[in-house]
C-alpha positions in Angstrom: 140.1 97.1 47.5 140.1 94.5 49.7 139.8 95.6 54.2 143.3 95.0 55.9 144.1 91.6 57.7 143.0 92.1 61.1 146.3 91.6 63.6 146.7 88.3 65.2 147.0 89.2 69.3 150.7 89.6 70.6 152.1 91.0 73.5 155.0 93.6 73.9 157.4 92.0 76.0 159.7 95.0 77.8 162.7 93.4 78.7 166.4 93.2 76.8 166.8 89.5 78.5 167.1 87.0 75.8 165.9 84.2 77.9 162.8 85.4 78.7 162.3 86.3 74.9 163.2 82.8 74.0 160.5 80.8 76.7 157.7 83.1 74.6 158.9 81.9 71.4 159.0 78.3 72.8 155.6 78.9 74.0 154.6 80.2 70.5 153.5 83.2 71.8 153.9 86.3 69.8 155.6 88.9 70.6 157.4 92.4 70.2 160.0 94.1 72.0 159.4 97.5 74.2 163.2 98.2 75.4 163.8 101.6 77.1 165.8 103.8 75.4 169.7 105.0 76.3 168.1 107.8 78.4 165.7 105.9 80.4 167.6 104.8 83.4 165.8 101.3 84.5 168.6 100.3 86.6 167.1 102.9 89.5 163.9 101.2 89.5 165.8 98.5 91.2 167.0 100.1 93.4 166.2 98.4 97.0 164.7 100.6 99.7 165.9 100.5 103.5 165.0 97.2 105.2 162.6 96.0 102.7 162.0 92.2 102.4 163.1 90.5 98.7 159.1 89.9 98.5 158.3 93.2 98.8 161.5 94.5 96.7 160.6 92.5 93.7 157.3 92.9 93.6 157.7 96.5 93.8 160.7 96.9 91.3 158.1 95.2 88.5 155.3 97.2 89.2 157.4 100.3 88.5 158.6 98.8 85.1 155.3 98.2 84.1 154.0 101.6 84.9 157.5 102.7 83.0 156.7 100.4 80.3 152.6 101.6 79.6 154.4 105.3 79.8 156.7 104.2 77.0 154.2 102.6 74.7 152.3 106.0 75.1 155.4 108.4 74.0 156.2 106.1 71.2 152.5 106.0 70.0 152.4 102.5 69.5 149.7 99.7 68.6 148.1 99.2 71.9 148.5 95.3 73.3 149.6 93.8 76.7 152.8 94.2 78.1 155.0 91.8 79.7 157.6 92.4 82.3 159.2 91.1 85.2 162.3 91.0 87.6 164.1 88.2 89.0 166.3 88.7 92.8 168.4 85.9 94.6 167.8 86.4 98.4 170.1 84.9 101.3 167.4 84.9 104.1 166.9 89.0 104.4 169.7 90.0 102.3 169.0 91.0 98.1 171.7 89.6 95.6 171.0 91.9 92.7 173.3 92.4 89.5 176.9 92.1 90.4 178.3 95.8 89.9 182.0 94.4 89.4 184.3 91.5 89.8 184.8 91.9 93.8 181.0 92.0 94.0 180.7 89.2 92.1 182.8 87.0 94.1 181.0 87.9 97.2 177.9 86.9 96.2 179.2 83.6 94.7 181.1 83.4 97.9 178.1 83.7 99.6 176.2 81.0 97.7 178.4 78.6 98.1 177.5 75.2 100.1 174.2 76.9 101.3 170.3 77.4 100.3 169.0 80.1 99.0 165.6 81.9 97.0 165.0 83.2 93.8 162.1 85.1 93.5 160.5 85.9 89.8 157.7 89.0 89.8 155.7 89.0 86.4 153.1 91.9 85.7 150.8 92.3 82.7 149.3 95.5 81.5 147.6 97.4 79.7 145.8 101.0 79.8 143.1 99.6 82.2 144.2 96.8 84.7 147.6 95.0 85.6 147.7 91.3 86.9 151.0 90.4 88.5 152.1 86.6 90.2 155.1 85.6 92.3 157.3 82.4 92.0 159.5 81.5 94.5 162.3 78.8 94.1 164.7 77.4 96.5 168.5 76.4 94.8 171.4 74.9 96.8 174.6 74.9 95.7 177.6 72.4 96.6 181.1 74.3 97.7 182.4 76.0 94.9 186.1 76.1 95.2 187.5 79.8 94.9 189.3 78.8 91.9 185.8 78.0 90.4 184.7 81.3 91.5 187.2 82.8 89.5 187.3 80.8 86.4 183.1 81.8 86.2 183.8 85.0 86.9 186.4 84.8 84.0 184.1 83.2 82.2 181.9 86.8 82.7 178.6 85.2 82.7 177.5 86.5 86.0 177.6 89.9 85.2 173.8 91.4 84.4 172.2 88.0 86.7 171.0 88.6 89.8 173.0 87.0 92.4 176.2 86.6 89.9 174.5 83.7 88.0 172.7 82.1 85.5 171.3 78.5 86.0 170.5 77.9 82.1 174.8 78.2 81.8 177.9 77.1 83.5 176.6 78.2 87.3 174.3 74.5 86.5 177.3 72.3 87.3 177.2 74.6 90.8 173.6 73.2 91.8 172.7 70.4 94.0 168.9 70.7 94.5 166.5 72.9 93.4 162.6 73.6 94.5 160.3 75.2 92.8 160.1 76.4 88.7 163.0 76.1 86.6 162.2 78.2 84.1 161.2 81.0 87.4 164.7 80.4 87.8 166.0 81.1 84.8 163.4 84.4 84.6 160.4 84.1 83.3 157.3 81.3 85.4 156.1 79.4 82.3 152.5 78.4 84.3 152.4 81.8 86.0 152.9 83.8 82.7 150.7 81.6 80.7 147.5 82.2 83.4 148.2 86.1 83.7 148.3 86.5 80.1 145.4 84.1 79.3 143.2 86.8 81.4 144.5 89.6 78.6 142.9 87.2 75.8 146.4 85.7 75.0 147.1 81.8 74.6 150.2 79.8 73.6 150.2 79.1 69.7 
């Protein structure tokens, strides 16, 4: 009888955001998912604390969903292999634009946005049972004015709900941006060339 195929290396990657899922397919990178389940509540991991800076904040918030994520590969018994995560905020100098929680808070942040600068800031963390590496990208995006009518067709449109700061730049929100600084695909979630180093130091490499 002949031994079993060893498994070719892959990486869980615990997040439910189809984009980042589809910039590790690009990169031929393989890969299964490590979701939470209905009872986990990841939403309060990101929750902000009291006065703390959107570096800090997102850094923080991914940290936590890594250690949630190596707890959840334990309970479920799983194949052991590294584990991707990360968390994306939109700062306006101090102030964290999270996930909209409803139309009004949409519009503020939108509001907000409009005809000024501001940062997007992308934490990734890899892990596994002994060691996690973790990177930063920061992007700067202006937008032009955004007439409120705009605002409202978008928010119709219901693609800013689950985005932090009320948008996605990969969608309609594009035809909103006048400049941008920094990594696109950061912006969109997931740092191509940091994710690529951190996971090259876990044995993994583009296909």
């Amino acid at each position: 009888m002949s031994e079993p195929k060893p498994r070719e290396p892959f990486i869980y990657l615990a997040s439910q955001s189809a984009r980042r899922r589809d910039m590790l397919e690009l990169m031929h990178i393989r890969l299964e998912l490590l979701v939470a389940a209905d009872d986990e509540d990841v939403e309060a991991l990101e929750t902000p604390r009291a006065n703390e800076s959107p570096r800090t904040y997102v850094r923080r918030v991914t940290r936590l969903k890594a250690e949630a994520a190596i707890d959840r590969l334990h309970r479920r018994e799983l194949v052991r292999a590294p584990i991707l995560v990360g968390d994306t905020t939109v700062a306006v100098g101090p102030t964290i634009l999270g996930k909209p929680t409803n139309v009004d808070d949409a519009r503020r942040m939108l509001t907000l946005l409009s005809g000024r600068t501001h940062r997007v800031l992308t934490a990734i963390a890899v892990a596994d049972d002994s060691r996690m590496a973790t990177a930063l990208s920061e992007s700067r995006v202006r937008f032009r004015t955004i007439e409120s009518d705009e605002i409202d067709a978008y928010i119709e449109s219901g693609e800013p709900f689950g985005k932090a700061g009320a948008y996605a730049i990969q969608g309609r929100a594009a035809a909103f941006v006048e400049h941008i600084s920094g990594s696109h695909s950061g912006i969109v979630g997931l740092p191509l060339f940091e994710t690529v180093q951190l996971l090259k130091l876990f044995g993994i490499r583009p296909g």
